[in-house]
PyMOL Python script that loads the backbone (N, CA, C, O; Angstrom):
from pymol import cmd

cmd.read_pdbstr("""\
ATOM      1  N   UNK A   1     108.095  99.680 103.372  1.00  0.00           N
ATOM      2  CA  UNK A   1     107.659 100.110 104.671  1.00  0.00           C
ATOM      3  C   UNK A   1     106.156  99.897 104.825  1.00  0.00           C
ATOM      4  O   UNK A   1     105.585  99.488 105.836  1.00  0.00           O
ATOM      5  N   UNK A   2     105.669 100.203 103.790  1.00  0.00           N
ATOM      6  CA  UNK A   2     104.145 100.049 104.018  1.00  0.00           C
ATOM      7  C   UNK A   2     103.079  98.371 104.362  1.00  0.00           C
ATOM      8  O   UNK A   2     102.166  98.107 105.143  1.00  0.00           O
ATOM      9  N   UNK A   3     104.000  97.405 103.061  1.00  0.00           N
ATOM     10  CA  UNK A   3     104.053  96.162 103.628  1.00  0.00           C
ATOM     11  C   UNK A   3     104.207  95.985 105.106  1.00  0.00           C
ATOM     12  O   UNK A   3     103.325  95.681 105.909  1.00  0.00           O
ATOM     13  N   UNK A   4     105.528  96.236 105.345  1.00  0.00           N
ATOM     14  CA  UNK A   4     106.018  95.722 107.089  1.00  0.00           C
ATOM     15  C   UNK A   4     104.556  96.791 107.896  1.00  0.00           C
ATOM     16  O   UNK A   4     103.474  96.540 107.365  1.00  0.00           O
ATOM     17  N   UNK A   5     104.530  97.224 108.359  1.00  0.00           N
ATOM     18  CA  UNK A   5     103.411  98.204 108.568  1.00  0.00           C
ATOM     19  C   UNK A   5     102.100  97.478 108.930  1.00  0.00           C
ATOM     20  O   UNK A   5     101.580  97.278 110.027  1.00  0.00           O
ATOM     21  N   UNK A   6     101.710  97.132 107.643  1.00  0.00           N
ATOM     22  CA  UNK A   6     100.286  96.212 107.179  1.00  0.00           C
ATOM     23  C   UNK A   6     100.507  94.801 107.850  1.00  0.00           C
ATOM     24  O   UNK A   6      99.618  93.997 107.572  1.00  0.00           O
ATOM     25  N   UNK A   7     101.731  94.229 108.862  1.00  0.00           N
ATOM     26  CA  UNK A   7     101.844  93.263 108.952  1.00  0.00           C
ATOM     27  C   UNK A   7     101.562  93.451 110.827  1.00  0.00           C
ATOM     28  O   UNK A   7     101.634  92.462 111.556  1.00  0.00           O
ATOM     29  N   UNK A   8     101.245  94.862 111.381  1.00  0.00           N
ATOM     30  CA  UNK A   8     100.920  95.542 112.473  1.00  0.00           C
ATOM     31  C   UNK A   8      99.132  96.351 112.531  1.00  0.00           C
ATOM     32  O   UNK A   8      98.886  97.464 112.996  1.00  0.00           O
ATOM     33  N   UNK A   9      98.329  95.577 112.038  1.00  0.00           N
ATOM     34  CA  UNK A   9      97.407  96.793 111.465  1.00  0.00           C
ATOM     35  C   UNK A   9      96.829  97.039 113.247  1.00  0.00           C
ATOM     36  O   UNK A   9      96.438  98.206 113.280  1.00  0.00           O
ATOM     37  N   UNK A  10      96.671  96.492 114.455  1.00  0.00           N
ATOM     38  CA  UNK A  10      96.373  97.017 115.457  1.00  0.00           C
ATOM     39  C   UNK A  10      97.088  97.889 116.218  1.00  0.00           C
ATOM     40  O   UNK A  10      96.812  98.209 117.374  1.00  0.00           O
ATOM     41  N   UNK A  11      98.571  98.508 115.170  1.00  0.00           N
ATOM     42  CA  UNK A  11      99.593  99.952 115.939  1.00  0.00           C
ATOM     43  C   UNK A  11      98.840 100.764 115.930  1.00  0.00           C
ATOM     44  O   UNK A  11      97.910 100.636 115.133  1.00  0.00           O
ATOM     45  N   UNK A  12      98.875 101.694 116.603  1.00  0.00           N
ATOM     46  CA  UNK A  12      98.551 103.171 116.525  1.00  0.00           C
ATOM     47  C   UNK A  12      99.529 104.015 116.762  1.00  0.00           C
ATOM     48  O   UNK A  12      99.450 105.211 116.481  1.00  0.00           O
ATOM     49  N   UNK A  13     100.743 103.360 117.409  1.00  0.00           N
ATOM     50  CA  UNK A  13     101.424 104.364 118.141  1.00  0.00           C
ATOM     51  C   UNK A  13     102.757 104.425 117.353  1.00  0.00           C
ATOM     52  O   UNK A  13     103.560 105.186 117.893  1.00  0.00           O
ATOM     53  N   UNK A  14     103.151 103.912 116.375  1.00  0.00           N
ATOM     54  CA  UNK A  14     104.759 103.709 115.219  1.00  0.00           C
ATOM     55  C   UNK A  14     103.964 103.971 114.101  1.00  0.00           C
ATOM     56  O   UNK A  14     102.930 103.479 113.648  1.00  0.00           O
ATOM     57  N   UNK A  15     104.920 105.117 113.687  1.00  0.00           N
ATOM     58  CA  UNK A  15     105.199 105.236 112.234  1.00  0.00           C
ATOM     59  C   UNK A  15     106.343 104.535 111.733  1.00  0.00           C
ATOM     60  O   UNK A  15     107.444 104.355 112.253  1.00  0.00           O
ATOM     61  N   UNK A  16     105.776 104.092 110.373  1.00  0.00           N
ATOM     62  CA  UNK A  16     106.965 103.623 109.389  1.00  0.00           C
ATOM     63  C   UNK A  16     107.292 104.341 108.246  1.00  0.00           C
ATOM     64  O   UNK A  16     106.699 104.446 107.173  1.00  0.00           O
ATOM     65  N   UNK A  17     108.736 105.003 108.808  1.00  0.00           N
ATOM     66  CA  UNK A  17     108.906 105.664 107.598  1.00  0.00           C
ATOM     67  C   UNK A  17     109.943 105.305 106.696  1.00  0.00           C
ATOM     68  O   UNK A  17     110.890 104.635 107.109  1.00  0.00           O
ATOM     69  N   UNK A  18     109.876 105.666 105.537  1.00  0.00           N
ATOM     70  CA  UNK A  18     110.878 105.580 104.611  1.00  0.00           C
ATOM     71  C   UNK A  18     111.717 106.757 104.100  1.00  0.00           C
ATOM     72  O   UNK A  18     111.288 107.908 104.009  1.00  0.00           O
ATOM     73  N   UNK A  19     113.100 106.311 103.738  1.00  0.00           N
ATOM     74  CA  UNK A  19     113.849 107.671 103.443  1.00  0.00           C
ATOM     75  C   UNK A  19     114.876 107.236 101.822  1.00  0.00           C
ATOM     76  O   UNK A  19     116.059 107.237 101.482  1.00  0.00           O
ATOM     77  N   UNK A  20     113.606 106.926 101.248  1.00  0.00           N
ATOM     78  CA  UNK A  20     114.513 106.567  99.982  1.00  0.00           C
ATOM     79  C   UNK A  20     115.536 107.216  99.178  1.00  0.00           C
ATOM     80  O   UNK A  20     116.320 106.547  98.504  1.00  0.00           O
ATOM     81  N   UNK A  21     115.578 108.832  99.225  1.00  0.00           N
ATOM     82  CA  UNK A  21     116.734 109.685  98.925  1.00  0.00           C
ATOM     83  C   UNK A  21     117.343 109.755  99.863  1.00  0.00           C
ATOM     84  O   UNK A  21     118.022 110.776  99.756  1.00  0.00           O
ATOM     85  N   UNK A  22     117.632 109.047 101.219  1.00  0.00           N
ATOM     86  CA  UNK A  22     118.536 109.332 102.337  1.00  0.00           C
ATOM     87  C   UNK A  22     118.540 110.857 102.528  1.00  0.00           C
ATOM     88  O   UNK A  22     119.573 111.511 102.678  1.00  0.00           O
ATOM     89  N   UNK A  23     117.424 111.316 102.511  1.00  0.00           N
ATOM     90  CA  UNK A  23     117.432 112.981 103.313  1.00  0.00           C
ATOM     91  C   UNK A  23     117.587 113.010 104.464  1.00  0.00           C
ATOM     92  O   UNK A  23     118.344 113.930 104.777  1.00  0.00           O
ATOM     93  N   UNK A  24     117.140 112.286 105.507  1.00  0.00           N
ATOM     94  CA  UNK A  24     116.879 112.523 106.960  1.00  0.00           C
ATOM     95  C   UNK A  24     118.072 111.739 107.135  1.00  0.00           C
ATOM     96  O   UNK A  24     118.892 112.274 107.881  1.00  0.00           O
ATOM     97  N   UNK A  25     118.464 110.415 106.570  1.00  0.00           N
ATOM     98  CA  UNK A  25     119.499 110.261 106.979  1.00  0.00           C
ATOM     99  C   UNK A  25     121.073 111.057 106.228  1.00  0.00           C
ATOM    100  O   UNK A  25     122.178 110.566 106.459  1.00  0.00           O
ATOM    101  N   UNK A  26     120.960 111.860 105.660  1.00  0.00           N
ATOM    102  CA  UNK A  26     122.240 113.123 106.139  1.00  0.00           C
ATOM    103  C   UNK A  26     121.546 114.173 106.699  1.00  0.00           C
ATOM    104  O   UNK A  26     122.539 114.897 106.637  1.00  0.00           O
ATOM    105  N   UNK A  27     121.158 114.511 106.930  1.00  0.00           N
ATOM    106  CA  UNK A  27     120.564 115.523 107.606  1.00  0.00           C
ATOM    107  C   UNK A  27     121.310 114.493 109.192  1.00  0.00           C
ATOM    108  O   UNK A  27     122.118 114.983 109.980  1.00  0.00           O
ATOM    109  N   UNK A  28     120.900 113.440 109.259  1.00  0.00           N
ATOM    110  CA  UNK A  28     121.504 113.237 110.715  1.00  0.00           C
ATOM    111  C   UNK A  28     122.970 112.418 111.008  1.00  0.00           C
ATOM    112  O   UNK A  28     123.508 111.896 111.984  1.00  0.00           O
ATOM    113  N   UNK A  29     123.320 112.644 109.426  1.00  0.00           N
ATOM    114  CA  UNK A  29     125.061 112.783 109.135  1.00  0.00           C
ATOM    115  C   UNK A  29     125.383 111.249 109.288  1.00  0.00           C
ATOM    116  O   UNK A  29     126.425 110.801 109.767  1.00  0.00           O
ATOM    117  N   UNK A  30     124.166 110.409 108.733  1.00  0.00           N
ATOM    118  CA  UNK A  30     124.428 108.542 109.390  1.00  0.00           C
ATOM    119  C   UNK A  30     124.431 107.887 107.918  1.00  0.00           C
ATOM    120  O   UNK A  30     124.044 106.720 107.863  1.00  0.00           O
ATOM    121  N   UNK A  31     124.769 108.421 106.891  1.00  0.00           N
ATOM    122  CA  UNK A  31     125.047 108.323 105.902  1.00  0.00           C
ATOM    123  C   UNK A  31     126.269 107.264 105.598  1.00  0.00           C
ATOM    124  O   UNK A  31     127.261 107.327 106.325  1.00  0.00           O
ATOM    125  N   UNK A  32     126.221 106.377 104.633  1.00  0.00           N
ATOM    126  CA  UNK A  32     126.753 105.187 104.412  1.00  0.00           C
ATOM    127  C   UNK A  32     126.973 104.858 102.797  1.00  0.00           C
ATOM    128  O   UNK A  32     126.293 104.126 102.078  1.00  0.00           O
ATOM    129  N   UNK A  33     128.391 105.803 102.403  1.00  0.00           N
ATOM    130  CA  UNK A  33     128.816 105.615 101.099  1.00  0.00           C
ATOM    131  C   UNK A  33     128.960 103.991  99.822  1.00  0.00           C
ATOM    132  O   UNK A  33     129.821 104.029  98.943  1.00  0.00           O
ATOM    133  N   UNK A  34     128.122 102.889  99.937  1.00  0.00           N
ATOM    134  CA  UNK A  34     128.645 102.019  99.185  1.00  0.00           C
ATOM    135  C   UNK A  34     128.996 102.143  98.197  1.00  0.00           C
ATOM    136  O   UNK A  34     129.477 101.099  97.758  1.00  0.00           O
ATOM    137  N   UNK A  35     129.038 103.622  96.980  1.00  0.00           N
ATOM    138  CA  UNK A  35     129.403 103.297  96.068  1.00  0.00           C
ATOM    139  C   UNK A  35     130.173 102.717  95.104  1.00  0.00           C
ATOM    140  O   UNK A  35     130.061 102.584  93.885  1.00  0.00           O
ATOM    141  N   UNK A  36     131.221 102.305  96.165  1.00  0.00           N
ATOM    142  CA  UNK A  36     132.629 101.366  95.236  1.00  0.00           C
ATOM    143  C   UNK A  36     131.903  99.703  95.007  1.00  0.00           C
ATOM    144  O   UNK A  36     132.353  98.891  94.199  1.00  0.00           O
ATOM    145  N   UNK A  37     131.169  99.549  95.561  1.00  0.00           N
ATOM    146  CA  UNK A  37     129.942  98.160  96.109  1.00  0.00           C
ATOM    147  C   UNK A  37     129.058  98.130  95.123  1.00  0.00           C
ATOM    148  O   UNK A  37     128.413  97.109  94.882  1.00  0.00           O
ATOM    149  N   UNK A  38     128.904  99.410  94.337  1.00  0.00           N
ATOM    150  CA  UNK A  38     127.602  99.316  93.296  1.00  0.00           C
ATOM    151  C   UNK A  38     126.307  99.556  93.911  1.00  0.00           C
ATOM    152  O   UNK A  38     125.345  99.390  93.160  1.00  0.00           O
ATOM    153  N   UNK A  39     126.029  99.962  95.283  1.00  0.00           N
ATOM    154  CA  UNK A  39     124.898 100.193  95.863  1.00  0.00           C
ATOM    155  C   UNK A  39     124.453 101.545  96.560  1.00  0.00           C
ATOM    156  O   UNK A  39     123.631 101.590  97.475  1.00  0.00           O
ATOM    157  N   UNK A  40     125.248 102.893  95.889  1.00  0.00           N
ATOM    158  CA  UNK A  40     125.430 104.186  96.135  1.00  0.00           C
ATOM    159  C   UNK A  40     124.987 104.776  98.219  1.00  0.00           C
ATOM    160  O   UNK A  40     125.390 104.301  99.281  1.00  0.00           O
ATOM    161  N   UNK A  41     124.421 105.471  98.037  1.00  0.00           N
ATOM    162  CA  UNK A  41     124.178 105.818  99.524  1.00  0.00           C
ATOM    163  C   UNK A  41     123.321 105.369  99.960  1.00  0.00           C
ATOM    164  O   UNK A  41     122.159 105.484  99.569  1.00  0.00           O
ATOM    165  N   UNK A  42     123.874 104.522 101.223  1.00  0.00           N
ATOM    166  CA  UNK A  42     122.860 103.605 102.427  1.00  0.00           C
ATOM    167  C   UNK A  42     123.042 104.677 103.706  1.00  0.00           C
ATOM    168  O   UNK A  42     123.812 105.623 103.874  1.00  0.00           O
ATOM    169  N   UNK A  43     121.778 103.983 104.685  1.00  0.00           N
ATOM    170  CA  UNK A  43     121.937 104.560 105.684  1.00  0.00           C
ATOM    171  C   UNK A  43     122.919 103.341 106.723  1.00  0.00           C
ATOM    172  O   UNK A  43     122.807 102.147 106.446  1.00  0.00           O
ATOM    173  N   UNK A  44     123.849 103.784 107.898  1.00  0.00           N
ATOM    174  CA  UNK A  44     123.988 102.940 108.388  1.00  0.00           C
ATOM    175  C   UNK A  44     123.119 102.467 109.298  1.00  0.00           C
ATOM    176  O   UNK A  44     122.016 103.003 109.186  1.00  0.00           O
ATOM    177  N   UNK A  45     123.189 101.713 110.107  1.00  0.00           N
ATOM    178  CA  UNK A  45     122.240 101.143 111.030  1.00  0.00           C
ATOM    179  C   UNK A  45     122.398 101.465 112.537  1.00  0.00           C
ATOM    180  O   UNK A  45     123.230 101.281 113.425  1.00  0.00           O
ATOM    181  N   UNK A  46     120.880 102.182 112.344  1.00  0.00           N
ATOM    182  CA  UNK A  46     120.737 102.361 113.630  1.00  0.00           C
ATOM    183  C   UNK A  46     119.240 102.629 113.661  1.00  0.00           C
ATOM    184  O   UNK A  46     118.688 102.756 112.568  1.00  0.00           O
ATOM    185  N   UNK A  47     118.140 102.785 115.323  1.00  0.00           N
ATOM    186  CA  UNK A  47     117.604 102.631 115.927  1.00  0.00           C
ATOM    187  C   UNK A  47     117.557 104.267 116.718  1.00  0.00           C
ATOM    188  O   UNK A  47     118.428 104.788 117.414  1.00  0.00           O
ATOM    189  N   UNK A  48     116.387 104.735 116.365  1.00  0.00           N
ATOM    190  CA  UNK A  48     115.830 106.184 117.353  1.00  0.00           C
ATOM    191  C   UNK A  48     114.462 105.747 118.344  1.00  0.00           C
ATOM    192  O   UNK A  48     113.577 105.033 117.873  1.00  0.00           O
ATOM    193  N   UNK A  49     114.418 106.130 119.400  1.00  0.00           N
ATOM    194  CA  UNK A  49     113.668 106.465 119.938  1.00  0.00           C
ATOM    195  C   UNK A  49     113.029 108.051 120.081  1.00  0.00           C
ATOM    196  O   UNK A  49     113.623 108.895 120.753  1.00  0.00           O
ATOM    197  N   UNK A  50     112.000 108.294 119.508  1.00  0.00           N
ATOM    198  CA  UNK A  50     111.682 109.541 119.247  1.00  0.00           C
ATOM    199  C   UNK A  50     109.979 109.870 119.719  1.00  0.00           C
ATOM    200  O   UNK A  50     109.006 109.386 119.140  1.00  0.00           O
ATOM    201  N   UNK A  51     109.923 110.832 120.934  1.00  0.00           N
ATOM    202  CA  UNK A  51     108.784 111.160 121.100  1.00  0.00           C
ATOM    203  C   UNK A  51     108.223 112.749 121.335  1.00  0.00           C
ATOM    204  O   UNK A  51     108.796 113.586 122.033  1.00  0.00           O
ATOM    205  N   UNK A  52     107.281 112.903 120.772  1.00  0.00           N
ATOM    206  CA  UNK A  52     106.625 113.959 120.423  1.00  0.00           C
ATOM    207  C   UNK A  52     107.880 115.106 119.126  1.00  0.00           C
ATOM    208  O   UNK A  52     108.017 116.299 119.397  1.00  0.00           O
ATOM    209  N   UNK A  53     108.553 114.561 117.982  1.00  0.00           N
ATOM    210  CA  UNK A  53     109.034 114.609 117.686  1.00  0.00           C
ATOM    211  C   UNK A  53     110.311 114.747 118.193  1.00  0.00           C
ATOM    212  O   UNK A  53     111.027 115.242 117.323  1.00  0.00           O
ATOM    213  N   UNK A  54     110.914 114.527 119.220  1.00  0.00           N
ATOM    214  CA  UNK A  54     112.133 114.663 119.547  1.00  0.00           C
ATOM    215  C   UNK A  54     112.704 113.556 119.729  1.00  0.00           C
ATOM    216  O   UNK A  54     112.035 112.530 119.852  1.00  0.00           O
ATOM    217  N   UNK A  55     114.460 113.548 119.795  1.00  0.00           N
ATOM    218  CA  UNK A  55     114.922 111.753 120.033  1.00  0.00           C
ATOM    219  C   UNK A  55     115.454 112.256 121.086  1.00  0.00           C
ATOM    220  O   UNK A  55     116.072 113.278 121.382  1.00  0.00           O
ATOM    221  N   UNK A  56     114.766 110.527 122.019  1.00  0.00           N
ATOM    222  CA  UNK A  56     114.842 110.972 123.168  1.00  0.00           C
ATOM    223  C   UNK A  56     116.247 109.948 123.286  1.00  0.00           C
ATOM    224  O   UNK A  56     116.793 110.082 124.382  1.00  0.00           O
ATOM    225  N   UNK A  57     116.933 108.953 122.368  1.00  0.00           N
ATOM    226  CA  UNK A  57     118.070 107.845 122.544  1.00  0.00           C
ATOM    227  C   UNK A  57     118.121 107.793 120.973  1.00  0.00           C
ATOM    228  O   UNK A  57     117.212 107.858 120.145  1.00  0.00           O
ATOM    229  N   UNK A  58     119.677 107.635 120.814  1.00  0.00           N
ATOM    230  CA  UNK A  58     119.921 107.483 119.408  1.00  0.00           C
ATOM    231  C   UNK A  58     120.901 105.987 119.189  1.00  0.00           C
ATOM    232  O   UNK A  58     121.997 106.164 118.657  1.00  0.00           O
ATOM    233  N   UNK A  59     120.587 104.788 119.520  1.00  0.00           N
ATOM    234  CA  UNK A  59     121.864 103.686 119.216  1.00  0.00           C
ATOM    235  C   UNK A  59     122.497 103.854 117.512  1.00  0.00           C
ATOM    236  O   UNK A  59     121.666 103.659 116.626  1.00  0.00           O
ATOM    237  N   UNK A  60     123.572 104.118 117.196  1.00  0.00           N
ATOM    238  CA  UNK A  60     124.347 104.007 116.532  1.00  0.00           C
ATOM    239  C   UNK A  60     125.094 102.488 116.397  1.00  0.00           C
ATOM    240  O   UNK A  60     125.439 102.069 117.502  1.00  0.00           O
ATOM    241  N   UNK A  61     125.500 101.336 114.973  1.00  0.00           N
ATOM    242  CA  UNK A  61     126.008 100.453 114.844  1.00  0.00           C
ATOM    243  C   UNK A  61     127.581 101.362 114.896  1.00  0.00           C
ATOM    244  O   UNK A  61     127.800 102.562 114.733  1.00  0.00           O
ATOM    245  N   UNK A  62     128.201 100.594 115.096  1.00  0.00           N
ATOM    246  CA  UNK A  62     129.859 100.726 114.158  1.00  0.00           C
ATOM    247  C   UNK A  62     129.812  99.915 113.486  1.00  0.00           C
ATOM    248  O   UNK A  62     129.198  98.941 113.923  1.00  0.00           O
ATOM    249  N   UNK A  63     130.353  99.800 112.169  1.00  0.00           N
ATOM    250  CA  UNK A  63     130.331  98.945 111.495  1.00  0.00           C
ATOM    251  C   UNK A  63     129.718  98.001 110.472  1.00  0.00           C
ATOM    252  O   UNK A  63     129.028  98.413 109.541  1.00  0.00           O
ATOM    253  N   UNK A  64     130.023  96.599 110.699  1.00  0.00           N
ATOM    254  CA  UNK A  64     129.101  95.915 110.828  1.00  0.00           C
ATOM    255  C   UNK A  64     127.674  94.915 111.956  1.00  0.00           C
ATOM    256  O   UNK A  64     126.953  93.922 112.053  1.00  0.00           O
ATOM    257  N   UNK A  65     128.109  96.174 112.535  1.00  0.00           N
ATOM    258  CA  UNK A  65     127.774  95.079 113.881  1.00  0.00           C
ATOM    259  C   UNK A  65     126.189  95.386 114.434  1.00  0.00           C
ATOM    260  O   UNK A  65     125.647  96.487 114.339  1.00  0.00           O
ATOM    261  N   UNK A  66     125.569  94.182 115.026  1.00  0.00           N
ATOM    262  CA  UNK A  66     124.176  94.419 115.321  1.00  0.00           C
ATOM    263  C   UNK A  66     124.187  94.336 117.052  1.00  0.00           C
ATOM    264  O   UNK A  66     123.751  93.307 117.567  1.00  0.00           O
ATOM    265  N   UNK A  67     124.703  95.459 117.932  1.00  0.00           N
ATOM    266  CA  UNK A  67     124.557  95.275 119.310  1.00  0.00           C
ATOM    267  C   UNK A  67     123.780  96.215 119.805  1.00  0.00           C
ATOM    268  O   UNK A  67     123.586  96.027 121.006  1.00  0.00           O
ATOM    269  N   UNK A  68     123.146  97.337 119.300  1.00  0.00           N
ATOM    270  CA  UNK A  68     122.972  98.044 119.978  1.00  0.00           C
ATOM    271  C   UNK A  68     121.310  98.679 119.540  1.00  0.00           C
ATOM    272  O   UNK A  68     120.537  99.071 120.414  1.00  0.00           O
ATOM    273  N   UNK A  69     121.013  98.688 118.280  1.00  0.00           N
ATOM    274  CA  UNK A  69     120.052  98.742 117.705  1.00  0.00           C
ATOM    275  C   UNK A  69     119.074  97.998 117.357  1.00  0.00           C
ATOM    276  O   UNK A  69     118.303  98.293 116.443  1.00  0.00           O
ATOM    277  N   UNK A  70     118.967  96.407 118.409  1.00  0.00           N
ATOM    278  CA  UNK A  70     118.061  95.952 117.895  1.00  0.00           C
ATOM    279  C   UNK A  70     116.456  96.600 119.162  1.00  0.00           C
ATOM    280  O   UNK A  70     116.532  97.478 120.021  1.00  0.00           O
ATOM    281  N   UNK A  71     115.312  95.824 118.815  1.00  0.00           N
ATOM    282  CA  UNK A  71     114.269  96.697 119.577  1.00  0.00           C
ATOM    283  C   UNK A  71     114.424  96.589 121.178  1.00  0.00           C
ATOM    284  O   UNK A  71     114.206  97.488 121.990  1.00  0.00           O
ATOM    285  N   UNK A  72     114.883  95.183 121.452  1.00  0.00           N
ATOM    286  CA  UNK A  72     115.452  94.948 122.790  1.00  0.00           C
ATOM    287  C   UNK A  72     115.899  96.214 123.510  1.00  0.00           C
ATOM    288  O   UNK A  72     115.370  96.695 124.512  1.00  0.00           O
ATOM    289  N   UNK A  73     116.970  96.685 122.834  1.00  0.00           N
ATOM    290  CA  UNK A  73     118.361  97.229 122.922  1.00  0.00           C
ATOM    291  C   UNK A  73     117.387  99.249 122.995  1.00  0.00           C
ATOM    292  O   UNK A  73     117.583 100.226 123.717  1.00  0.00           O
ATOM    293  N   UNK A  74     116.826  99.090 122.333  1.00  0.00           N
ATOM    294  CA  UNK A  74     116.258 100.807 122.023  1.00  0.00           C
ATOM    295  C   UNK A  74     114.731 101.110 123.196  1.00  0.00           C
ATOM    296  O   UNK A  74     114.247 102.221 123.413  1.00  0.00           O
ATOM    297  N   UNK A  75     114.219  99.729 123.815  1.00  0.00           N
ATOM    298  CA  UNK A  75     113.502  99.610 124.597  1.00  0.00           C
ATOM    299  C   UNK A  75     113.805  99.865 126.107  1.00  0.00           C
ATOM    300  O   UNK A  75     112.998 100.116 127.002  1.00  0.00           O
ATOM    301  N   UNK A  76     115.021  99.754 126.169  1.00  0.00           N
ATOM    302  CA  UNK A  76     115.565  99.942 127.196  1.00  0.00           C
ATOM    303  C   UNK A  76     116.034 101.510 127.864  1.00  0.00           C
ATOM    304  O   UNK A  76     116.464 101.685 129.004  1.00  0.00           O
ATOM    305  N   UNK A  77     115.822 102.551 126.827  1.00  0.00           N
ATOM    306  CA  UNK A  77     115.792 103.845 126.872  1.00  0.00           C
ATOM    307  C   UNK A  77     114.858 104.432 127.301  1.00  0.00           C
ATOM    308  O   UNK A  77     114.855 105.565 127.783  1.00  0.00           O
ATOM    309  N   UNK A  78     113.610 103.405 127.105  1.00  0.00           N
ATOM    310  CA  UNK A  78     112.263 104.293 127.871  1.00  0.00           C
ATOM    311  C   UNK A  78     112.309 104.199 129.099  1.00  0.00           C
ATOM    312  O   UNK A  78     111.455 104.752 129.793  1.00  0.00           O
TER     313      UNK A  78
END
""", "prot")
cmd.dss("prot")
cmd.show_as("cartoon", "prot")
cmd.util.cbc("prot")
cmd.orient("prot")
C-alpha cells in the first residue's frame, strides 16, 4: 500500500490502507475463505466510498466478477 501511495505523492485527500489480518474486513463480514486454495483468508472485492468516516456507497463483487467496483463504477456515488 505504501508503494501504490508513493506513486500519488500530490493526494491529500485518499488514504491507503492495509488490512493484512483481514480485521476490518470481517468486521464488515466481506471475508473470503481460500483455504482449500492454500491462500487462507482474502478479502473479497470490493470498493467503499467513505467520508468523514462514514460509507457513504458500498459496491460489493459476486464472485468473480469486476462490474461494480472499479473507480469508474464507485465515482458515480458522489
Amino acid at each position: 500500500m505504501k508503494a501504490w501511495a508513493q506513486t500519488y505523492p500530490e493526494n491529500k485527500d485518499v488514504k491507503f490502507l492495509a488490512d493484512g489480518s483481514a480485521t476490518y474486513t470481517h468486521a464488515l463480514g466481506l471475508e473470503l475463505n481460500l483455504g482449500d486454495k492454500g491462500l487462507g483468508t482474502r478479502s473479497r472485492r470490493f470498493a467503499l466510498l467513505v467520508d468523514d468516516l462514514k460509507v457513504k456507497a458500498a459496491n460489493v463483487e459476486s464472485g468473480g466478477e469486476f462490474t461494480v467496483s472499479s473507480a469508474d463504477d464507485i465515482l458515480k456515488a458522489l
